[in-house]
C-alpha positions as CSV (number, residue, x, y, z in Angstrom):
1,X,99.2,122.6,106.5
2,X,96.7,125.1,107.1
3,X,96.4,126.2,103.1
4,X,96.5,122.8,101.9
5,X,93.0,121.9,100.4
6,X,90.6,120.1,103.5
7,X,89.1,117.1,103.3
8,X,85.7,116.5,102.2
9,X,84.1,116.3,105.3
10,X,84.2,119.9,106.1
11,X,82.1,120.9,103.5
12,X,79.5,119.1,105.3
13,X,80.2,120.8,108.4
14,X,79.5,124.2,106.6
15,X,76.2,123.2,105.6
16,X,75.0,122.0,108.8
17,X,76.3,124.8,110.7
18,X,75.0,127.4,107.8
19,X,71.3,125.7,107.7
20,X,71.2,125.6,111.4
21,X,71.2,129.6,111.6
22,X,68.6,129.5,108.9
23,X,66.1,127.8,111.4
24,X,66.6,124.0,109.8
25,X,67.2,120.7,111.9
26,X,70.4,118.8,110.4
27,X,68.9,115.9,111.6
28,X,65.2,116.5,109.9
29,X,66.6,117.8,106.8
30,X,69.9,116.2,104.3
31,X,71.7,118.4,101.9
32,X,69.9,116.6,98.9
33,X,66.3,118.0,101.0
34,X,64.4,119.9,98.4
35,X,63.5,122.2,101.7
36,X,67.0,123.5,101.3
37,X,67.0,124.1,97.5
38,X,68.1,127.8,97.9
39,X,71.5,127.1,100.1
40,X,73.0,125.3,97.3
41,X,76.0,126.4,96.1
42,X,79.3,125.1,94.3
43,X,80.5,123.8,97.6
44,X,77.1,121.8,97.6
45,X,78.2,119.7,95.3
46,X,81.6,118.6,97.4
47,X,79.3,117.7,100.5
48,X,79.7,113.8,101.1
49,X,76.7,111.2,101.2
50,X,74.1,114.1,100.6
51,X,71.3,111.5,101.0
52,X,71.9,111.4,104.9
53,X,71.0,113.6,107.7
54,X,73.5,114.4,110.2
55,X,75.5,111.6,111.4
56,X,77.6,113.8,114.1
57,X,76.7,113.9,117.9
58,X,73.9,117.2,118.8
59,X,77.0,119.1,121.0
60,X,79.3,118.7,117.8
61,X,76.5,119.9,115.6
62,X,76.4,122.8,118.2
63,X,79.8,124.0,117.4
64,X,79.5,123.7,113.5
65,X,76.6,126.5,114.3
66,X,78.9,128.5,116.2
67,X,81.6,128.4,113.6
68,X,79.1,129.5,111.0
69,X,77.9,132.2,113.4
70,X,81.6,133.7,112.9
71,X,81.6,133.4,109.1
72,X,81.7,130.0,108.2
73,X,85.3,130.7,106.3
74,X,87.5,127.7,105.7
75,X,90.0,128.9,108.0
76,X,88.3,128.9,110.9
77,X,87.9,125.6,111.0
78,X,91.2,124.3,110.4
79,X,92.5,127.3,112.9
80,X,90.0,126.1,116.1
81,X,90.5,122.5,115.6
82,X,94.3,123.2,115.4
83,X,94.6,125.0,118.1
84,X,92.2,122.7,120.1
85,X,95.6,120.3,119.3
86,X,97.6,122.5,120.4
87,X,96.1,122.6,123.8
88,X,96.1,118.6,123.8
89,X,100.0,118.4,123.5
90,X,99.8,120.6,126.4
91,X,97.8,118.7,128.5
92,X,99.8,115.5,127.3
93,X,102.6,117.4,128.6
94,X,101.1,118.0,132.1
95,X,100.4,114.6,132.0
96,X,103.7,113.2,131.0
97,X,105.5,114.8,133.8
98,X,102.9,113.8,136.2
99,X,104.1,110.2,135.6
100,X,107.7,111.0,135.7
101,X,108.7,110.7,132.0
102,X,110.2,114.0,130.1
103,X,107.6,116.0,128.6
104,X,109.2,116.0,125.6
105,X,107.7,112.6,124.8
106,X,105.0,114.7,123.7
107,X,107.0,114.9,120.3
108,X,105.8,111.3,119.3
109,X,102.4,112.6,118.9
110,X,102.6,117.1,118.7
111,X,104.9,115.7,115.4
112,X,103.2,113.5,113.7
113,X,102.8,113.7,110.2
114,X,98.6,112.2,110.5
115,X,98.0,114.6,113.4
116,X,99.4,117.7,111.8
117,X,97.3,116.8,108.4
118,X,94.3,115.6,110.0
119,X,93.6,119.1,112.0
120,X,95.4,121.6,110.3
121,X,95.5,120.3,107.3
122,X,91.9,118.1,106.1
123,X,89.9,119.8,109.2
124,X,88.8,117.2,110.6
125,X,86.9,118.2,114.2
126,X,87.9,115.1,116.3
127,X,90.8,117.2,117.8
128,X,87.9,118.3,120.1
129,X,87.1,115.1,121.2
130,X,91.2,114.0,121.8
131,X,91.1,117.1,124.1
132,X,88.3,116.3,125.9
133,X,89.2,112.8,126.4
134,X,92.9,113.9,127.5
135,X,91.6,115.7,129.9
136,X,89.8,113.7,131.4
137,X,92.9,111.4,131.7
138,X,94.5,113.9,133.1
139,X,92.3,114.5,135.8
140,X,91.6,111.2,136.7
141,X,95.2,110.4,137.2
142,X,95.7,112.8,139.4
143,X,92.9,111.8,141.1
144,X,94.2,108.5,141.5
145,X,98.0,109.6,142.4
146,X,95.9,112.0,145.5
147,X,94.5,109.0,146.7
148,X,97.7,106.9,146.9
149,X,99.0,107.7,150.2
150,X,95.7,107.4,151.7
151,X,94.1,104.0,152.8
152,X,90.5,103.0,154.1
153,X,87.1,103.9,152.3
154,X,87.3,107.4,152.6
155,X,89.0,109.7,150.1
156,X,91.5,112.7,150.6
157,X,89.9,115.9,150.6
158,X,88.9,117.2,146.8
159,X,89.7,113.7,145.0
160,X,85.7,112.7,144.6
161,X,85.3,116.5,143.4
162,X,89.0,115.4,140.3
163,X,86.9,112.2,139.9
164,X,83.8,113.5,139.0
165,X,85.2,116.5,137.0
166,X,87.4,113.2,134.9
167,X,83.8,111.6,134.5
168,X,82.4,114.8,132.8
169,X,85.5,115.9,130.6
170,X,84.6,112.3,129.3
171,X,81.1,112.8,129.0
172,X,82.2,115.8,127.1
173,X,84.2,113.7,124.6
174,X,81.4,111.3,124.2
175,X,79.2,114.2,123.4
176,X,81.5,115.3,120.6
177,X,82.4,111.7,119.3
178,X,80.3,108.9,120.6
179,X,83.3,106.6,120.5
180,X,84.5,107.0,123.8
181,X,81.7,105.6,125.5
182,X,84.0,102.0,125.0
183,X,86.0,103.9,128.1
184,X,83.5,104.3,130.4
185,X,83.9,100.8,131.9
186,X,87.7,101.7,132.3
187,X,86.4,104.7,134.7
188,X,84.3,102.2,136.7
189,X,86.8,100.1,137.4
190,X,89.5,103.0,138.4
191,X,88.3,103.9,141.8
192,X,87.1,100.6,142.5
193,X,83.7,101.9,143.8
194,X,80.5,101.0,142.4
195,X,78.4,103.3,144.2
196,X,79.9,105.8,142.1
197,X,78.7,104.2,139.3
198,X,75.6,105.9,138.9
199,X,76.6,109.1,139.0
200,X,79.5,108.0,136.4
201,X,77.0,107.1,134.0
202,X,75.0,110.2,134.4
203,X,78.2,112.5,133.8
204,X,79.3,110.4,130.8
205,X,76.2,109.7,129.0
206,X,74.6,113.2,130.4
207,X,76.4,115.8,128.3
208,X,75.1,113.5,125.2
209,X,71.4,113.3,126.2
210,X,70.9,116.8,126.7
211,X,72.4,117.9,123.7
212,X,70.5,115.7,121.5
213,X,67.0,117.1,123.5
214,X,68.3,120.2,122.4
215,X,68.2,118.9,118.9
216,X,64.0,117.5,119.7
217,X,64.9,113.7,120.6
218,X,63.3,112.0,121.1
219,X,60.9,112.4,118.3
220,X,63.3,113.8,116.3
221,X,65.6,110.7,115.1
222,X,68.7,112.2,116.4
223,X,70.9,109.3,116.2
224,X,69.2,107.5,113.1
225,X,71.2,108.6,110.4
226,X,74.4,107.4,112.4
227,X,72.9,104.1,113.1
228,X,72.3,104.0,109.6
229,X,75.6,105.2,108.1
230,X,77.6,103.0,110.8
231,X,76.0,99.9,109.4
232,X,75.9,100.3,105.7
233,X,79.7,101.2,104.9
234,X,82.8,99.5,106.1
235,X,86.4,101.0,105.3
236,X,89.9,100.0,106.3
237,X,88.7,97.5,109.2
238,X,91.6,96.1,110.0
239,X,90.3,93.1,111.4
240,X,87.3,92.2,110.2
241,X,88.0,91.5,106.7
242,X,90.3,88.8,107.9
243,X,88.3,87.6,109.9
244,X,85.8,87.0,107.3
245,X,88.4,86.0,104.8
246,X,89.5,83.0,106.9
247,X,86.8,82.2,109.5
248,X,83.2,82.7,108.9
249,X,81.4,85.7,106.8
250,X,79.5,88.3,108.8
251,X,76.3,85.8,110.3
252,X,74.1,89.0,110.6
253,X,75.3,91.0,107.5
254,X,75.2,94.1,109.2
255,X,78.3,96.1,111.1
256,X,76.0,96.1,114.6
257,X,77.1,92.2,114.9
258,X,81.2,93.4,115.0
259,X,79.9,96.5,117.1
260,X,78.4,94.3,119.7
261,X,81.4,92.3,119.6
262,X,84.1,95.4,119.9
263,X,81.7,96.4,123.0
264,X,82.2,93.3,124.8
265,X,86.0,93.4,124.1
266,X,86.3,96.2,125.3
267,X,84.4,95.5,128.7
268,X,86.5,92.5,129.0
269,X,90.0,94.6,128.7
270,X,88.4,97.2,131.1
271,X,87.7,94.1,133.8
272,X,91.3,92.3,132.8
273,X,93.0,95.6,133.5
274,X,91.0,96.6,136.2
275,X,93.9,97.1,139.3
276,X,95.8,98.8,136.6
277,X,93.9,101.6,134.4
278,X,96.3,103.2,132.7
279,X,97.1,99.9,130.9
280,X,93.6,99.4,130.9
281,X,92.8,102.5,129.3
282,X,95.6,102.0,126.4
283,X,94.3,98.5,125.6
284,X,90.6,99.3,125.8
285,X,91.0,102.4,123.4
286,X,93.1,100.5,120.8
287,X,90.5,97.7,120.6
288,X,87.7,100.0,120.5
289,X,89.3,101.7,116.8
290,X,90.8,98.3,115.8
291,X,87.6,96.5,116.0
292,X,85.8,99.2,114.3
293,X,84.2,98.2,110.9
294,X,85.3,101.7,109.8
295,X,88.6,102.6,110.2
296,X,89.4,106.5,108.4
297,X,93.1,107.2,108.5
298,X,92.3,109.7,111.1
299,X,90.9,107.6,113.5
300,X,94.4,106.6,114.3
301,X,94.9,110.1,115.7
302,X,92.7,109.1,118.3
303,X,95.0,106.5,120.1
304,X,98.6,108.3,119.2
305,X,98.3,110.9,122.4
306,X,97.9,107.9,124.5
307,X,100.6,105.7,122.5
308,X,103.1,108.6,123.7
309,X,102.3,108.8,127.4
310,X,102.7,104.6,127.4
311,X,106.3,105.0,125.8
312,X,108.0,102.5,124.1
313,X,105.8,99.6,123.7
314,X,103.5,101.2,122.1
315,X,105.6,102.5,119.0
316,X,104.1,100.4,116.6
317,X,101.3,102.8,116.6
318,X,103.3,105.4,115.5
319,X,104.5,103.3,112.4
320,X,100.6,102.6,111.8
321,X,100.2,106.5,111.9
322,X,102.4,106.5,108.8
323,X,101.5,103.3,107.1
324,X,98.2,104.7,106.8
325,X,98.4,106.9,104.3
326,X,98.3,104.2,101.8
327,X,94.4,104.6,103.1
328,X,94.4,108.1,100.6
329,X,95.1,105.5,97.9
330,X,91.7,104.5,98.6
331,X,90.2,107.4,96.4
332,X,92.9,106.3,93.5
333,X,92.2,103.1,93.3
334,X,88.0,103.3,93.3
335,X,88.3,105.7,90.9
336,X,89.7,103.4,88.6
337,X,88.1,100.4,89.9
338,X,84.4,102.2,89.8
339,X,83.6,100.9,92.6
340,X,83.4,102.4,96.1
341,X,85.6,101.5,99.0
342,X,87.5,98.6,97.3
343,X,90.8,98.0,99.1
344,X,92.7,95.4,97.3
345,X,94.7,93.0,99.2
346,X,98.2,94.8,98.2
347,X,97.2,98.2,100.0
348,X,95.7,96.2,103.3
349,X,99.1,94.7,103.2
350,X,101.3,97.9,103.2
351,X,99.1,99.6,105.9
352,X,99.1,97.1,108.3
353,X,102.2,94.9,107.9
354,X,104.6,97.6,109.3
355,X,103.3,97.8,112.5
356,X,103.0,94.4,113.1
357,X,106.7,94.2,112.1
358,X,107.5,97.1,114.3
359,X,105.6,94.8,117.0
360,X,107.0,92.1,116.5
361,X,110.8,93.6,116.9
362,X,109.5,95.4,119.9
363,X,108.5,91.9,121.8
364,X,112.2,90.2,120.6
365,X,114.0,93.1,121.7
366,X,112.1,93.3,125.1
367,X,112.5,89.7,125.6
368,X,116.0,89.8,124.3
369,X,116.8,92.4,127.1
370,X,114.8,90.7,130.1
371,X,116.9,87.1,129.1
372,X,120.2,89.5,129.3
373,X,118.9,90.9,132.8
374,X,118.3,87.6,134.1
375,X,121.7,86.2,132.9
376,X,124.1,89.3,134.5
377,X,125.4,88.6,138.3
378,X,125.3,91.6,140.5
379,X,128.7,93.0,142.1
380,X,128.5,91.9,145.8
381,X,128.8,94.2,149.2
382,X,131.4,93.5,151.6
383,X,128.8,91.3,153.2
384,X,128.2,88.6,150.5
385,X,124.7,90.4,149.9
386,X,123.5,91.7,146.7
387,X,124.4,95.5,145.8
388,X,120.9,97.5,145.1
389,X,122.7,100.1,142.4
């Protein structure tokens, strides 16, 4: 994948990383700024939305300026984020075995199709973020699994030091991609200790507030341009537009109303899962990125590492990674239409009605299975009691 053509996005991430060695703010200045009139160039004119600032996090922006420090080639890109993957599956490994299943499970996500394309392939950076956040699953489980055979309020030697290393690996992610901020709740609720929870916060949300001082916030408007681009554009939600199509249209007209209401779904998995995270996590993590307004094909990526540590029931995730695709018809079909971000009814349909199917079979064949359990009679001991093999 690495010499297929990347996706538009990077092109911005050239330009911020180029302008930021050239003394400019990518948060003060857009590509269309007349201040930066002399950096234009024929990859200019492939840079996305030029009318915005920078819609990334400050720490992601960060490591667009290092990448440009080294050259700024194409490649690098697609080679650091790749590898950055690479590392992931590892750590998915690590964390597969820690929980008793083969590591080769890993194969559900290292081989994906989306994954391989959106990294290698389209450059997209949030393999940063999947690292980060899988490490800090990582961490926290074994955490958790140190403080099993203990009991009482006070904690085996080193886990508070795995706890709060978990809680910054995720501020780290949240730095990167603001996203995972919907999991902070989940890490609350792990250790069941809330006077932990300030300095949770301050490791989560810490990484991100420093970086964007770096950058001059507050008076520079670090985390306008997002606020902005968040609620003017909605893509591929696969949930909203239904919701809208058969119950009541958006009351506020802005995306901050479905934001607000993915953030309080999200706090309400976190609490319903609460004496059982890892669920917790899976289900808090797939709301969060199906209740987004905007839904990119690689945004999927995001839950797939986690899809293949949960196993089987969570397949269906795995047949989304593929029915999404139909989401590069997208480009097609505006083009034709003229008008952006269109998705006819047809394309919803083929991008989503797979995995519901491959949901669907997965809950009659689990419940198929249980009724069968429940119907066998066990072979008896010698004893008349029930045989444990």
């Amino acid at each position: 994948m690495l010499p297929v053509v990347p996706g538009d996005d990077l092109w911005r991430y050239r330009w911020e990383g180029m302008i930021q060695l050239h003394g400019f703010n990518p948060y003060q200045a857009s590509p269309d700024s007349p201040m930066l009139l002399r950096f234009r160039d024929a990859t200019w004119l492939k840079i996305n939305h030029r009318d915005y600032a920078a819609i990334y996090p400050p720490l992601t922006e960060t490591v667009f300026a290092g990448i440009a420090a080294s050259g700024n080639a194409v490649w690098s890109y697609k080679v650091i984020f790749a590898l950055a993957d690479l590392v992931g599956i590892a750590v998915l490994r690590r964390l597969l075995t820690r929980s008793g299943a083969t590591a080769d499970h890993a194969v559900w996500y290292a081989w994906n199709p989306l994954a391989v394309y959106a990294f290698a392939g389209a450059a997209h950076f949030d393999s940063l973020m999947i690292l980060a956040l899988l490490g800090a699953v990582c961490t926290l489980d074994e955490c958790l699994r140190a403080r099993m055979p203990f009991s009482g309020g006070s904690d085996p030697p080193g886990a508070s030091n795995l706890y709060w290393a978990s809680a910054g690996l995720l501020g780290l992610a949240v730095a990167l991609k603001i996203a995972p901020l919907a999991l902070v709740p989940v890490w609350a609720f792990a250790v069941h200790s809330w006077h932990r929870v300030t300095g949770l916060l301050a490791l989560t949300i810490g990484p991100l507030a420093v970086s964007a001082l770096a950058y001059g916030y507050p008076a520079t408007p670090v985390f306008a341009p997002l606020r902005q681009f968040g609620n003017g554009f909605r893509v591929n939600d696969p949930v909203w537009w239904l919701v809208e199509a058969m119950v009541w249209p958006n009351p506020s007209g802005s995306n901050g109303f479905y934001g607000g209401c993915a953030l309080v779904v999200c706090l309400a998995l976190a609490c319903w899962f609460r004496n059982d995270w890892r669920r917790g996590l899976f289900w808090v993590w797939s709301a969060a990125l199906l209740l987004s307004p905007v839904v990119h094909a690689w945004y999927v990526v995001w839950v797939l590492p986690l899809a293949a540590w949960r196993g089987a029931d969570a397949r269906a995730w795995f047949v989304f990674s593929i029915s999404t695709f139909g989401y590069f018809l997208l480009w097609e079909v505006n083009h034709a239409s003229g008008k952006a971000w269109q998705e006819p009814l047809w394309l919803r349909l083929a991008i989503l009605l797979p995995p519901l199917l491959a949901l669907t079979w997965r809950k009659i064949v689990r419940r198929l299975n249980d009724g069968a359990g429940k119907g066998e009679s066990k072979p008896l001991n010698s004893d008349g009691s029930a045989t444990t093999s």
